[in-house]
C-alpha positions as CSV (number, residue, x, y, z in Angstrom):
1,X,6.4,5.8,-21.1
2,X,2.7,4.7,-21.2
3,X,0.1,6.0,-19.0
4,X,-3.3,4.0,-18.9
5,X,-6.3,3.5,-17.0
6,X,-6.5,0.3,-14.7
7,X,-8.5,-1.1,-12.1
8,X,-8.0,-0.1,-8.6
9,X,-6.8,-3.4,-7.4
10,X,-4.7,-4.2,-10.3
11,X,-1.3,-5.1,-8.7
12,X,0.6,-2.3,-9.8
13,X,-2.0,0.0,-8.5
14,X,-2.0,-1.5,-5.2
15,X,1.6,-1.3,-5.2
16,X,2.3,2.5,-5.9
17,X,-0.7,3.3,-3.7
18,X,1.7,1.3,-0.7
19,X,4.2,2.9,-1.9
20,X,2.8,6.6,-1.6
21,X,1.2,5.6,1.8
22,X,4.3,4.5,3.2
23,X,6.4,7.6,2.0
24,X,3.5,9.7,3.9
25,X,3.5,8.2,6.7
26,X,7.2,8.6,7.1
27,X,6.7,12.4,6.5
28,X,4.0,12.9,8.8
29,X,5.2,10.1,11.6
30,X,1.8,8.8,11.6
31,X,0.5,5.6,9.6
32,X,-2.7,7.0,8.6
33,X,-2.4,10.9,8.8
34,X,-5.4,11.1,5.7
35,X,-7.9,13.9,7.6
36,X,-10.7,12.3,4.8
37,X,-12.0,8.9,4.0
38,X,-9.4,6.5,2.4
39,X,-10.1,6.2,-1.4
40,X,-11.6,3.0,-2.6
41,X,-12.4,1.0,-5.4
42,X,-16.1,1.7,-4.7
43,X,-15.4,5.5,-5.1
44,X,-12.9,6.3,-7.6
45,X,-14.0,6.9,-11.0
46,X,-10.8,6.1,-12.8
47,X,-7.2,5.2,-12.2
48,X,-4.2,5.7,-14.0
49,X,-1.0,4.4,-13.9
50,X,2.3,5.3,-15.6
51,X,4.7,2.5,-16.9
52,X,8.1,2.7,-18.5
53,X,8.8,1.1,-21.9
54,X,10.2,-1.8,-20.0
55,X,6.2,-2.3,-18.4
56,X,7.6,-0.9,-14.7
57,X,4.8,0.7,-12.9
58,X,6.5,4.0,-12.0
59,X,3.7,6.3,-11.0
60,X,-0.1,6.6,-10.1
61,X,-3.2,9.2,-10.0
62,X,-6.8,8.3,-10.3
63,X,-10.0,10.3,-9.9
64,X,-13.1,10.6,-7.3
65,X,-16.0,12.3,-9.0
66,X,-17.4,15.0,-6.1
67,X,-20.5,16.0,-8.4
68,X,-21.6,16.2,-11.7
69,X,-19.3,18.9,-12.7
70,X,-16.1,18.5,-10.2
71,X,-13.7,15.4,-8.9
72,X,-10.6,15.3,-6.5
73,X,-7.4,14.3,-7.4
74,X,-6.6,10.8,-5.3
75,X,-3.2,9.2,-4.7
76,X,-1.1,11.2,-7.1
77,X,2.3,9.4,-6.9
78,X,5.6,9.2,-8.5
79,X,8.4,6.2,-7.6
80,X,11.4,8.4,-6.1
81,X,13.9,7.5,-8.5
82,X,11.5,8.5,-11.6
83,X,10.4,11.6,-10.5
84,X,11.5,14.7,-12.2
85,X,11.5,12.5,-15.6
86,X,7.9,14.2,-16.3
87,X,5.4,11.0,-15.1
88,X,3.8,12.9,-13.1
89,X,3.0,15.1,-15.8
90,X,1.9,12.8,-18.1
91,X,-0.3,11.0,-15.2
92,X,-1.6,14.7,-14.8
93,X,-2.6,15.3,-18.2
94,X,-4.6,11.6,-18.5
95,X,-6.6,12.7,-15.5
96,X,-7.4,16.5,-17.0
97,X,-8.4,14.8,-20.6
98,X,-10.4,12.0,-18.6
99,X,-11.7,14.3,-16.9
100,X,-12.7,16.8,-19.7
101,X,-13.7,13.8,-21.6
102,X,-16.9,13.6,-18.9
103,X,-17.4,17.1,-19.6
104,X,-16.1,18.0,-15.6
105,X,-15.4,22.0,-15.2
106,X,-12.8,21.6,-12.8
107,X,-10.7,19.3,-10.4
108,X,-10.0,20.3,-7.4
109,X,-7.4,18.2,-4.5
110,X,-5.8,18.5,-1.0
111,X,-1.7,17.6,-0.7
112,X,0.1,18.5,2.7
113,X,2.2,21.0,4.2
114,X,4.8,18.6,4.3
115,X,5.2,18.2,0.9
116,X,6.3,21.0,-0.6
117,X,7.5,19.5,-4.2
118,X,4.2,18.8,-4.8
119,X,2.5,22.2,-4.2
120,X,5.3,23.4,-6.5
121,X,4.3,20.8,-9.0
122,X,0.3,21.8,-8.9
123,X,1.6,25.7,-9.0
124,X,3.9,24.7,-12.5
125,X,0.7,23.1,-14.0
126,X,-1.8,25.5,-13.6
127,X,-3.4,24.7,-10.1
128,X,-4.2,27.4,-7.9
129,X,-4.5,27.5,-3.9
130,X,-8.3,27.3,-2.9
131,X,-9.8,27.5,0.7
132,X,-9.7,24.1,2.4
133,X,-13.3,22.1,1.4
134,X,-15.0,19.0,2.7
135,X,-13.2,17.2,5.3
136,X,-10.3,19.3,5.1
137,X,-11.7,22.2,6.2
138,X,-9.9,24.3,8.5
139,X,-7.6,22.0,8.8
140,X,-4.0,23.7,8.9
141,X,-2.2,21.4,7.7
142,X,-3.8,20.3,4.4
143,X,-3.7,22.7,1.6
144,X,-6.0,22.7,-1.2
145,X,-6.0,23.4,-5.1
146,X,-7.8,23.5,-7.9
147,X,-7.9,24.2,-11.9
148,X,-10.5,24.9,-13.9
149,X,-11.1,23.0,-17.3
150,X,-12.8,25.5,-19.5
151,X,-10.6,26.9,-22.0
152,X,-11.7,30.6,-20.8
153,X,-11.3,30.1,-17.3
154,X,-7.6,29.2,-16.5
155,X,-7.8,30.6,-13.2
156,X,-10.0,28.0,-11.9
157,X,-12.7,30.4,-11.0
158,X,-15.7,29.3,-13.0
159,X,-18.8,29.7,-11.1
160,X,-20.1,26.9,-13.2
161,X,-23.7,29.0,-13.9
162,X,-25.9,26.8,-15.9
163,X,-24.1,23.7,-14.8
164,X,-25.8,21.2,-13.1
């Protein structure tokens, strides 16, 4: 497997992003049940996507930069029949070095109560619950994480003092 950074609308990009909206909206019966502005090409900073040896796009994650320390996961998504294989691990760790590689303290990202697998994958990898921010605030059924990326902080706690 090969995880790389690719445009937004390359066509295995758009395809797994189809893909993850259309498993959403069968989970919460509702075509567009996002409580904050769609992701676009105009806002992501990067996006990867996770091929097998064969060159199938299998799964997807990209980045939207909140501030100049900080970015939100976006559209993290695994094919069904490849999950549990580790892609979404891998697509996780390309995000965490990119985003280490712009010198960001921590990412932070909102997944629904409906989708229990997934808070138990951010749990496993070292992301911890956080109070709802931005647009999901107090909303109930969005649930929020985050990790910090500074070596001494694996908590996700930094209060980022002398950041700017």
């Amino acid at each position: 497997m090969i995880v790389r950074e690719v445009a937004w609308d390359d066509p295995a990009s758009v395809a797994l992003r189809g893909d993850q909206r259309a498993e959403i909206a069968g989970r919460y019966g509702s075509p567009d049940s996002e409580p904050a502005p769609a992701p676009t090409g105009a806002d992501i900073t990067a996006f990867f996507v996770a091929f097998t040896d064969a060159g199938e796009p299998v799964g997807c994650g990209g980045l939207r930069q909140l501030d100049s320390t900080e970015a939100e996961i976006k559209r993290m998504f695994v094919s069904a029949r490849h999950r549990g294989t580790g892609v979404s691990s891998a697509i996780l760790t390309a995000l965490e070095d990119y985003a280490r590689g712009r010198g960001w303290l921590r990412l932070v990202l909102e997944t629904g109560d409906r989708q229990p697998e997934a808070v138990r994958f951010y749990e496993r990898e070292g992301y911890a619950s956080m109070p709802n921010f931005g647009y999901y605030a107090g909303l109930e059924s969005s649930l929020c994480f985050a990790k910090s990326l500074v070596a001494s902080d694996p908590a996700g706690d930094a209060a980022c003092e002398g950041c700017e």
